[in-house]
C-alpha positions as CSV (number, residue, x, y, z in Angstrom):
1,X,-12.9,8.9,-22.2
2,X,-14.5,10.9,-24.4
3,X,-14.2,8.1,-27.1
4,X,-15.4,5.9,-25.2
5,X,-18.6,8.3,-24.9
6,X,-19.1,8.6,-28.6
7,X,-18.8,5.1,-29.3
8,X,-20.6,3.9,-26.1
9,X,-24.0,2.7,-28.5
10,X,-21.8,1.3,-30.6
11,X,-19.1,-0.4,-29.0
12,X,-20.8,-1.0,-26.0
13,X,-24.0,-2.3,-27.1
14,X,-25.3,1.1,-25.4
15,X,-24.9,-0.9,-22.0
16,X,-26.8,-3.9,-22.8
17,X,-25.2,-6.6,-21.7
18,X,-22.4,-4.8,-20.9
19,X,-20.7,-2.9,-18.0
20,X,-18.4,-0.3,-18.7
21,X,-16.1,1.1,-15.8
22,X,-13.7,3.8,-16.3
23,X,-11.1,3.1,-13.4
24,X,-8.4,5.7,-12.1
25,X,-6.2,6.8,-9.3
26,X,-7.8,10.2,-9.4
27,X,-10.3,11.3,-6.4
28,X,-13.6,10.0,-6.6
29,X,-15.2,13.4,-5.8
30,X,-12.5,14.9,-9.4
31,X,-14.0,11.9,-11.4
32,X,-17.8,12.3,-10.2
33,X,-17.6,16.2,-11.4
34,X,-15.6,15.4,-14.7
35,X,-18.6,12.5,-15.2
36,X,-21.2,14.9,-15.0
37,X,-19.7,17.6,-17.0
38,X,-19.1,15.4,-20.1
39,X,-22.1,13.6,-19.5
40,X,-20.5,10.2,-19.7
41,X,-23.0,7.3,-19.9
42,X,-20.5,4.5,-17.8
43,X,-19.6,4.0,-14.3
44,X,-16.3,5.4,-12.6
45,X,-14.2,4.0,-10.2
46,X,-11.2,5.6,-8.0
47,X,-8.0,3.8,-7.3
48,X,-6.4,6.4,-5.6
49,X,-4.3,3.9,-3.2
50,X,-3.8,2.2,-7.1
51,X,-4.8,-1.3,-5.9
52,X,-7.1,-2.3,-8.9
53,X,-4.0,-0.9,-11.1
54,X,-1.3,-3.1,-9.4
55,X,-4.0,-6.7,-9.4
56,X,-4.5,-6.2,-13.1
57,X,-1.2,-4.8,-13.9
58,X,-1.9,-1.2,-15.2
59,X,-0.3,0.3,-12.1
60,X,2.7,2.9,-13.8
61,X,4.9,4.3,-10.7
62,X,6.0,8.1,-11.7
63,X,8.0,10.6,-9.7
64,X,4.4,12.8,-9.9
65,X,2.4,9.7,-8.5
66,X,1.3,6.8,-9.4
67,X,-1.2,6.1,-12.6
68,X,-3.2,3.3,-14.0
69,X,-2.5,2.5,-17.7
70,X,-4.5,3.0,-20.1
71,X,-5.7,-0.8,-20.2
72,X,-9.0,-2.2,-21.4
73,X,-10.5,-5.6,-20.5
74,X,-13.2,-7.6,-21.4
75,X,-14.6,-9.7,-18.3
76,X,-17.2,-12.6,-19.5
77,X,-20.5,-13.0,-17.5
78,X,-18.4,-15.4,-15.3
79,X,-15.6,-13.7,-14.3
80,X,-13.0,-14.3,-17.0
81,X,-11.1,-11.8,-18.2
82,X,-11.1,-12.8,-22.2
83,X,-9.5,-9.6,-23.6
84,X,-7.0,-7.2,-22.3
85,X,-5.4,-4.4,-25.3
86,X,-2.4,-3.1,-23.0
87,X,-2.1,0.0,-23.3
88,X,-5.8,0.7,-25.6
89,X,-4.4,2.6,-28.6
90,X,-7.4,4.8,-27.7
91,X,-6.5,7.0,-30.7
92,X,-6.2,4.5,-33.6
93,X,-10.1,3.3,-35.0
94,X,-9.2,-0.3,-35.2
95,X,-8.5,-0.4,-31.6
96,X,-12.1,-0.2,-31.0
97,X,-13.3,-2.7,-33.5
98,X,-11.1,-5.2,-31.6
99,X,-12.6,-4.1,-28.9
100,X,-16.0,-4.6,-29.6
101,X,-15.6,-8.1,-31.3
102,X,-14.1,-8.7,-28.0
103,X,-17.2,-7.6,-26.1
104,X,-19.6,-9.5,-28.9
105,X,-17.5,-12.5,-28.5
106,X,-18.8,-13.0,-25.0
107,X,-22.2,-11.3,-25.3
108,X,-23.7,-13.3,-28.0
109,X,-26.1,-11.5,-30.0
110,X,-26.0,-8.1,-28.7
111,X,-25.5,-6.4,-32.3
């Protein structure tokens, strides 16, 4: 998440336009204090029952619980999901330049 952070201007046309939601089976009340301590500029959402993960297919069963993959999607103002990188290669620099032509190919303008 902390890439996602550092690249939020960039990437994420600073949140113009553009709604960025980290989503997890974690607590809400772990990801509320690990938002504030890192000073993350997005929205977090907790799938602790892992409902979000299984509809979008990101759910991973383990024998320690379950976890949502590492997915990201692009949704376009009108519902459509128009980009999914499954897993995000969230260390590799050319996953985020997909990504962001991804979120300029449906917010026209924005850079």
């Amino acid at each position: 998440m902390n890439a996602y952070r550092d690249q939020y201007a960039q990437v994420f046309n600073n949140g113009e336009n553009v709604v960025l939601i980290g989503i997890s089976t974690d607590p809400a009340e772990e990801l509320a204090s690990w938002a504030h301590d890192e000073s993350y500029p997005f929205l977090f959402g907790s799938d602790e029952g892992a409902k979000v993960g299984k509809l979008y297919g990101a759910y991973i069963e383990r024998d320690s619980g379950p976890l949502d993959n590492r997915t990201a999607y692009v949704i376009d103002p009108e519902g459509t999901i128009t980009y999914v990188a499954a897993p995000f290669r969230q260390v590799d620099p050319t996953a985020y330049e997909e990504l962001g032509e991804a979120i300029d190919a449906v917010t026209p303008g924005s850079r």
